[in-house]
C-alpha positions in Angstrom: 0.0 0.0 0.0 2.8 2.4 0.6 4.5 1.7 -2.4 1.6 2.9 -4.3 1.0 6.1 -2.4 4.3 6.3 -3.1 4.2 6.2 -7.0 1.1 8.0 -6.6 2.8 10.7 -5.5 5.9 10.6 -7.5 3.5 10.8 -10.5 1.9 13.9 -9.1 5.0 15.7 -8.3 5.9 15.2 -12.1 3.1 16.5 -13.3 3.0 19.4 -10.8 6.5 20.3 -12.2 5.7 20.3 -15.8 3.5 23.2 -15.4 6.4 25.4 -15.2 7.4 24.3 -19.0 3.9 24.7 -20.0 3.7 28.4 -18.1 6.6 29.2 -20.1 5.0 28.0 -23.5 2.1 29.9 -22.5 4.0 33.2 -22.5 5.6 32.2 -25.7 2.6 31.1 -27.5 0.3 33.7 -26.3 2.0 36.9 -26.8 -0.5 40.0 -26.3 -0.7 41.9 -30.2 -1.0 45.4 -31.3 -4.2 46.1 -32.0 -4.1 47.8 -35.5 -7.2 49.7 -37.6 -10.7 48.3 -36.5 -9.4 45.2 -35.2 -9.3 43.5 -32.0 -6.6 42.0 -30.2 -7.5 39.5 -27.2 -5.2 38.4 -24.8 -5.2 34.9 -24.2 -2.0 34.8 -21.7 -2.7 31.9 -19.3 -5.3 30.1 -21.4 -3.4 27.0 -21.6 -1.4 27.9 -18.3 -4.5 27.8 -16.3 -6.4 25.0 -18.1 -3.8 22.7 -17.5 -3.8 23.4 -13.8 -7.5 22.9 -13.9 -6.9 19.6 -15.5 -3.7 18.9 -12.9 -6.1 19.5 -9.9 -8.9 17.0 -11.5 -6.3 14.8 -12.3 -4.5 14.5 -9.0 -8.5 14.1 -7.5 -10.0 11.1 -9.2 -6.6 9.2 -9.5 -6.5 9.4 -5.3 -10.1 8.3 -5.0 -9.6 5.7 -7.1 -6.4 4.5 -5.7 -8.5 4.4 -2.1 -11.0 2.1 -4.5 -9.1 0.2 -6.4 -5.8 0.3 -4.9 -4.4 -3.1 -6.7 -4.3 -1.7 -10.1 -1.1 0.5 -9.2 0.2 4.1 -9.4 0.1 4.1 -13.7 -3.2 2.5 -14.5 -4.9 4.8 -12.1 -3.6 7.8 -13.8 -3.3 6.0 -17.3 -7.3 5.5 -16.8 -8.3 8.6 -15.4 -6.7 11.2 -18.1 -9.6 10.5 -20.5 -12.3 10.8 -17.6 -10.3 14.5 -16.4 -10.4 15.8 -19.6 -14.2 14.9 -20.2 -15.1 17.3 -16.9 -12.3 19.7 -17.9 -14.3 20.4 -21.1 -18.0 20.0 -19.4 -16.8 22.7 -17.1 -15.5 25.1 -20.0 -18.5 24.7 -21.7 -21.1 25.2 -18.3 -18.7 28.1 -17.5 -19.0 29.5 -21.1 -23.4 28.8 -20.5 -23.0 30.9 -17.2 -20.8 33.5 -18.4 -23.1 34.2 -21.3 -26.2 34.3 -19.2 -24.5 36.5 -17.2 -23.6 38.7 -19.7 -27.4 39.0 -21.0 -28.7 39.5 -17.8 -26.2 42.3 -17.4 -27.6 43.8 -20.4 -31.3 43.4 -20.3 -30.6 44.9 -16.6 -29.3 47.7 -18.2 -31.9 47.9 -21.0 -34.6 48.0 -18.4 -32.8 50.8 -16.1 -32.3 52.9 -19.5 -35.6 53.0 -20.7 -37.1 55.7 -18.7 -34.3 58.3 -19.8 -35.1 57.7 -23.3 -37.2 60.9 -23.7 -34.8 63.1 -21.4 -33.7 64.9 -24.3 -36.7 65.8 -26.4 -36.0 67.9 -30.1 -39.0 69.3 -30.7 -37.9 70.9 -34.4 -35.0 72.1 -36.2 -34.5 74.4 -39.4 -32.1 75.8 -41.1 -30.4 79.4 -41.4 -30.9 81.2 -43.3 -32.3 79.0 -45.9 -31.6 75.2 -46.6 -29.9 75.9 -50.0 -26.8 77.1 -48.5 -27.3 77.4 -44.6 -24.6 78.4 -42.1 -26.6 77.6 -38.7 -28.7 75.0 -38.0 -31.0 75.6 -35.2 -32.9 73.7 -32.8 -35.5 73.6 -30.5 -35.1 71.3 -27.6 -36.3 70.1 -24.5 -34.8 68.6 -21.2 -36.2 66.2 -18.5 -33.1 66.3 -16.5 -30.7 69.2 -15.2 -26.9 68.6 -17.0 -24.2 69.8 -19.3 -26.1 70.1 -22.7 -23.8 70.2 -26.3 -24.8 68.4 -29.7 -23.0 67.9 -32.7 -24.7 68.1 -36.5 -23.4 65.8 -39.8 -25.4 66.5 -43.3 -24.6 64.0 -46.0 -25.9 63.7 -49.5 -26.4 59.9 -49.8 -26.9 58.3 -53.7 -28.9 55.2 -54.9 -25.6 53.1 -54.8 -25.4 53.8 -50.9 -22.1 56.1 -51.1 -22.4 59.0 -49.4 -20.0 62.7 -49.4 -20.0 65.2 -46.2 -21.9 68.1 -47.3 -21.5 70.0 -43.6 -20.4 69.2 -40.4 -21.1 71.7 -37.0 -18.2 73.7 -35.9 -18.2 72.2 -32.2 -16.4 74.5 -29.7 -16.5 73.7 -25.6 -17.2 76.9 -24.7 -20.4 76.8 -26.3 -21.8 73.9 -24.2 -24.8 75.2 -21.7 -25.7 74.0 -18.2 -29.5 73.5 -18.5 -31.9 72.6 -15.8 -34.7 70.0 -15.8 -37.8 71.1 -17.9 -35.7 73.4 -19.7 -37.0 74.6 -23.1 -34.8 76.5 -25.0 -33.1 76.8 -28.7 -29.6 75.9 -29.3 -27.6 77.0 -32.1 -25.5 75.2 -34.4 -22.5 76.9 -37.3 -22.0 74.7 -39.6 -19.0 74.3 -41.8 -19.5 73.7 -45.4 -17.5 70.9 -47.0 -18.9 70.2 -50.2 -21.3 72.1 -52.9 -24.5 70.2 -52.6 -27.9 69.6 -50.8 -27.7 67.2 -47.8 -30.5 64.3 -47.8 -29.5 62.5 -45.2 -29.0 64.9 -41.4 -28.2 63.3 -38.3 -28.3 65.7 -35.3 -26.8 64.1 -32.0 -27.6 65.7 -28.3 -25.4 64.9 -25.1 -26.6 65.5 -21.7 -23.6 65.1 -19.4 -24.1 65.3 -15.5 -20.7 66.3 -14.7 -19.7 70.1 -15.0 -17.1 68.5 -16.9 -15.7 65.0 -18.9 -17.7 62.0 -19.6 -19.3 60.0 -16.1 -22.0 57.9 -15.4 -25.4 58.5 -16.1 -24.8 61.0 -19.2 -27.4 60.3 -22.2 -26.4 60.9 -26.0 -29.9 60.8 -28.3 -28.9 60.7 -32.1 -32.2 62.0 -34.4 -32.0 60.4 -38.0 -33.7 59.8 -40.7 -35.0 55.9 -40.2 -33.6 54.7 -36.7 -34.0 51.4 -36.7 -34.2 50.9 -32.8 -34.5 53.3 -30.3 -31.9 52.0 -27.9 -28.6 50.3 -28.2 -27.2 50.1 -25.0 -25.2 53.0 -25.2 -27.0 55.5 -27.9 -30.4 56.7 -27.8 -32.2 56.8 -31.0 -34.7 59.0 -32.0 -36.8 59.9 -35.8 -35.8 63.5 -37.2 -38.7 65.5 -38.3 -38.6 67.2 -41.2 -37.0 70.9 -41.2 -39.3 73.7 -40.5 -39.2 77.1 -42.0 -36.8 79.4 -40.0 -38.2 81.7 -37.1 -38.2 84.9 -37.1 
């Protein structure tokens, strides 16, 4: 009996020490990227580090309980035997970890689709025109209305967009800091826009984006951006409120 404890654990010691190799290959295999343009570099440092410890730990468990059991078929049948049934719960647990993390994930979200959804109308554009005509304007102005007290700015894009899809910048607002207001809850009140004019033609496509920031200044918690288009094709992404742009009314006077 002592002579296969001892094995047992001469076998265990082994593998304990050949995840120092296999840390090392990790590092070497696994080397965080650059991320570079739109893509997306993951780190997966420690993936096969970790996993193997996970399989080390399962390993070292069912070959002692079955050494207890069984103890006449020695040390290296035990372990021999219970590689294939470690690696079967190694991959049931990645999998039930992967199930949990995802529900976790959408419960996350629809938590924070539910606690978004009465700020949706905190920024309310009422209408909007052009000055001081729509043929070549230099201002676009609009009439807007807050539920809630912050740091109000906006930004305005017009694009002229072709049957192909393909669209050229026609004007773009000139956005400078100073001209952000502090604006209390219930606030009506007409903002102002200058545009710059990039290109010679008639913008069909206008997208007018609000921000409502709590702080007196930088992004933080809790501040709303509402972006009025043409066809919105939801009214909340998680991150963006969504809104439909009504047509432009005639300037006031």
């Amino acid at each position: 009996m002592e002579s296969i404890w001892r094995k047992h654990l001469v076998i265990c010691l082994f593998l304990g020490l050949l995840a120092i190799p296999i840390y090392f290959l990790d590092l070497a295999l696994n080397k965080p990227g650059r991320a570079s343009g739109n893509w997306i570099t993951l780190n997966f440092q420690g993936f096969i580090f970790w996993n193997y410890i996970s399989l080390l730990v399962m390993q070292v468990v069912l070959s002692s309980i079955a050494i207890l059991t069984f103890p006449r078929l020695g040390a290296l049948r035990v372990h021999f035997g219970s590689i294939p049934l470690s690696l079967i719960l190694l991959v049931a647990d990645l999998f039930i970890f992967s199930k949990l993390h995802a529900w976790a994930v959408s419960s996350q979200y629809r938590a924070l689709m539910e606690s978004r959804r009465s700020r949706i109308n905190v920024i309310e554009l009422k209408k909007w025109w052009y000055f001081p005509d729509e043929i070549d304007p230099t201002e676009i102005h609009v009439s807007v209305v807050v539920r809630e007290s912050g740091r109000f700015a906006g930004n305005v894009r017009g694009e002229q967009t072709d049957s192909s899809g393909s669209s050229t910048t026609v004007f773009e607002s000139i956005n400078q800091p100073e001209r952000q207001r502090q604006v209390g809850s219930g606030e009506a009140f007409t903002y102002v826009f200058p545009l710059k004019a990039l290109h010679a033609a008639h913008a069909n496509d206008v997208r007018i984006t609000l921000y409502l920031f709590k702080a007196p200044s930088g992004p933080s918690a809790g501040d709303i951006t509402k972006v009025f288009m043409n066809s919105p094709q939801q009214a909340d992404d998680g991150e963006y409120f969504y809104g439909a742009l009504p047509p432009p009314s005639r300037p006031s006077k």
